[in-house]
N, C-alpha and C positions, 0 to 999 in steps of 0.2 A: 370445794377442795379438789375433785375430781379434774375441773376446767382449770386449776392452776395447775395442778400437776401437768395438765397437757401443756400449759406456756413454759413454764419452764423445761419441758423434755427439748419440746421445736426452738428454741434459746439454746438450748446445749447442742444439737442437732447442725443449726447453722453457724453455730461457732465452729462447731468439729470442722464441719464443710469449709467454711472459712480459712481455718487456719491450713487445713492439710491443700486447700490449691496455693496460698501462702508460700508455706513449703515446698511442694512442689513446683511454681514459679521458681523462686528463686536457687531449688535445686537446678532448675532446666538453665538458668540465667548461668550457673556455674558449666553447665555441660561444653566442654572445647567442642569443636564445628572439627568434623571429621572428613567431613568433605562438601565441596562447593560445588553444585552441578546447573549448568546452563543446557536447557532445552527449548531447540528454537520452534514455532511449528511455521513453514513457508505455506502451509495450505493451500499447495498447488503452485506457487510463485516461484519462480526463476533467484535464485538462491542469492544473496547482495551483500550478506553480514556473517561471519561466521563468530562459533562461539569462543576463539581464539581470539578475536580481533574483543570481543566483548570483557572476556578476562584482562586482555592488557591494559584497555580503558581505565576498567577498574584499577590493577596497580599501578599507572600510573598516577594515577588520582593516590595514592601511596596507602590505599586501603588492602589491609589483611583480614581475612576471612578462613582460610583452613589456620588451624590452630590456636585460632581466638578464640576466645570465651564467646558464647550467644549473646550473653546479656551487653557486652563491650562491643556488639556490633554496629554500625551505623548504618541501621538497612534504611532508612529515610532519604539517608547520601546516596547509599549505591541504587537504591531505586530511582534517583535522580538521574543518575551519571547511566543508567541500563535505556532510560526514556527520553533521554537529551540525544542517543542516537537518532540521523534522520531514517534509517531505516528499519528503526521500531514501532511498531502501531503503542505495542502495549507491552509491558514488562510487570509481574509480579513477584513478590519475592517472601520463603515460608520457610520457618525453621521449624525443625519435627525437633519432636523428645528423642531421637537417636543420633541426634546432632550433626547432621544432614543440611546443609541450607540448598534449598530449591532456586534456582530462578526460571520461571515460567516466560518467556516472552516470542511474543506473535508480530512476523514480521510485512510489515506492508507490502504490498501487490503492485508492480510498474507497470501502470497501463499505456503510456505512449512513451517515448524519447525524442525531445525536442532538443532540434540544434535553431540557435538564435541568428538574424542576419553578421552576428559577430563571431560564428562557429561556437557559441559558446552551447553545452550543450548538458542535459539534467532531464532529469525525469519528471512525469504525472503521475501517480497512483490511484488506484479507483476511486479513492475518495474525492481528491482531488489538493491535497499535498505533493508539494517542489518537493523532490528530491534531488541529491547530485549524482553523480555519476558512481559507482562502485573502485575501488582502488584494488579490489579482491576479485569480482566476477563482473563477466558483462549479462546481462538478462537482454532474452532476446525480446525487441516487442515492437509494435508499429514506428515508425520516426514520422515526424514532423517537422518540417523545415521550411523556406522560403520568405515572406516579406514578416518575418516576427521581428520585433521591436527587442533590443539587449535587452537583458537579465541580467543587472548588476551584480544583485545578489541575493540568493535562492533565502526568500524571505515568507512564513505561512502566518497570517492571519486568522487563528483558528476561532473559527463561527459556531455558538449551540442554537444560534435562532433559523438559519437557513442553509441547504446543503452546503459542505465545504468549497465545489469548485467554483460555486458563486461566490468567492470573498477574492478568486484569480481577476487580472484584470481580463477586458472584454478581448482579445485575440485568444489567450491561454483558455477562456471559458470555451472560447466556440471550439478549437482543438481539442480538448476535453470531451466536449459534447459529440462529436464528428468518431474520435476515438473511441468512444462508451458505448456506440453503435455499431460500431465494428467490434468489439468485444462482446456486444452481446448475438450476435450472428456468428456463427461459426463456420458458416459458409463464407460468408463476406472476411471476419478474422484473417480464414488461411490462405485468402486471394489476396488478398492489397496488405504491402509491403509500405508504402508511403503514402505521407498525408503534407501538401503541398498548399500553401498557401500563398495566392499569388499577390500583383499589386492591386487590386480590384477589392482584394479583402474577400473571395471567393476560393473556396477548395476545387483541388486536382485530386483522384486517387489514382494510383499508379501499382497494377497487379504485379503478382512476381511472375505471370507466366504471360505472354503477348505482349507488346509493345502500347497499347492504345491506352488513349490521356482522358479518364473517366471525370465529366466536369459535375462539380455535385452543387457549385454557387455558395450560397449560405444554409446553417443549418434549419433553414423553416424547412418540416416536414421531412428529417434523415431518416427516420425509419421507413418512411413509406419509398424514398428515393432509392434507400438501400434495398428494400423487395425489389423495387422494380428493375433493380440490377441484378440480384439473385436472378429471378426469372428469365432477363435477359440469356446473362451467360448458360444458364441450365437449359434453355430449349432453341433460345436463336443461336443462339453461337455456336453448338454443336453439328448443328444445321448448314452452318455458314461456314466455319471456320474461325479458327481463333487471330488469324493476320488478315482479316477482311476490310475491318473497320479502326480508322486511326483518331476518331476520339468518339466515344459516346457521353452525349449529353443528359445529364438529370436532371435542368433544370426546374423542367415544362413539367405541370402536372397533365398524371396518367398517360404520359408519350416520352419516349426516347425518340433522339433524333442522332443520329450516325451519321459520321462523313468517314467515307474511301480517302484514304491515301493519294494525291497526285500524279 
């Protein structure tokens, strides 16, 4: 008798429970949206999207949000239409019980800016996603130019089996790569300005401060090419002077080779 009394109490118990989030569902379902807030986070990144340009999206997509009902919203659509930007990594989207709707979304990082032998010109991000060019801000960031092959059109093949900028083809990967190494130095970052791809299919870096054509070949071994340039500039060059030498070469492993000017 005892042990049924206890099934039937925890039956009444999660009926209770049941019906009152029931209820309060569908209370919340009735709550109008009082306001719609977009917050972007650039996480350091050179600002490309604002949340102006993300609201318009939406109404022109002819979706209303302040003053709808929660339950009548189609946050499936506008989570679509918030992640279909190419300068959104990620977009979430939460409706609180004070009828509030949140949009959460985290904007991708431009790690190079490639102009094509056709001027045409678009971004890399650290992952390794085309972007285009911003219509709102410029982000400042390495460029990349010379013998690249057109870019029809800024098209991503997104990969879960191997990093993303392995799915670019073979010039935009080794750019990528060339770039990613310069990003991760920040000595090398705030020296070199451009990334030069010649006919050869060999990189030029080209500092923002001295004139000289830094030859780096292909990318076997950038990291270690790029010490050996750090070290360079930070003990020879001080030493020398910064208009001494009109190209230094990277090719050779563990040696720099320099040529004088004419």
């Amino acid at each position: 008798m005892k042990r049924l009394i206890t099934i039937v109490f925890w039956i009444i118990m999660v009926t209770a429970v049941t019906t009152l989030f029931i209820f309060a569902n569908k209370k919340q379902e009735k709550q109008v949206c009082k306001e719609f807030r977009i917050e972007i986070d650039y996480d350091g990144a050179p600002e490309l999207v604002s949340k102006t340009t993300l609201r318009q999206e939406i109404t022109q997509n002819k979706l209303k949000i302040k003053g709808n009902e929660t339950g009548k919203l189609e946050i499936e659509r506008i989570h679509r239409i918030l992640n279909s930007n190419p300068f959104v990594k990620k977009a979430t989207l939460t409706v609180g019980v004070n009828g509030i709707v949140k949009a959460a979304v985290e904007q991708r990082k431009p790690l190079v800016r490639v102009a094509d032998q056709q001027g045409k010109q678009f971004y890399i991000d650290e992952e390794g996603f085309l972007m285009p060019l911003s219509h709102e801000f410029a982000a400042r960031a390495v460029i990349a130019n010379g013998n690249i092959r057109p870019v029809n059109k800024i098209r991503n093949v997104v990969s879960k089996e191997k990093p993303q900028y392995q799915s670019l083809r073979s010039d935009l990967q080794s750019i990528y790569v060339v770039a990613k190494a310069l990003k991760e130095d920040p000595f090398c970052e705030a020296l070199i300005e451009q990334i030069y791809l010649d006919e050869n299919h060999e990189f030029l870096l080209f500092p923002k401060i001295g004139h000289q054509s830094i030859i780096v070949g292909d990318t076997t071994m950038i990291d270690e090419k790029l010490r050996n340039l750090k070290i360079f500039y930070t003990e020879g060059m001080k030493k020398r002077g910064w208009e001494v030498y009109h190209t230094i070469n990277l090719k050779f492993r563990n040696q720099i080779v320099c040529s004088k000017p004419n």
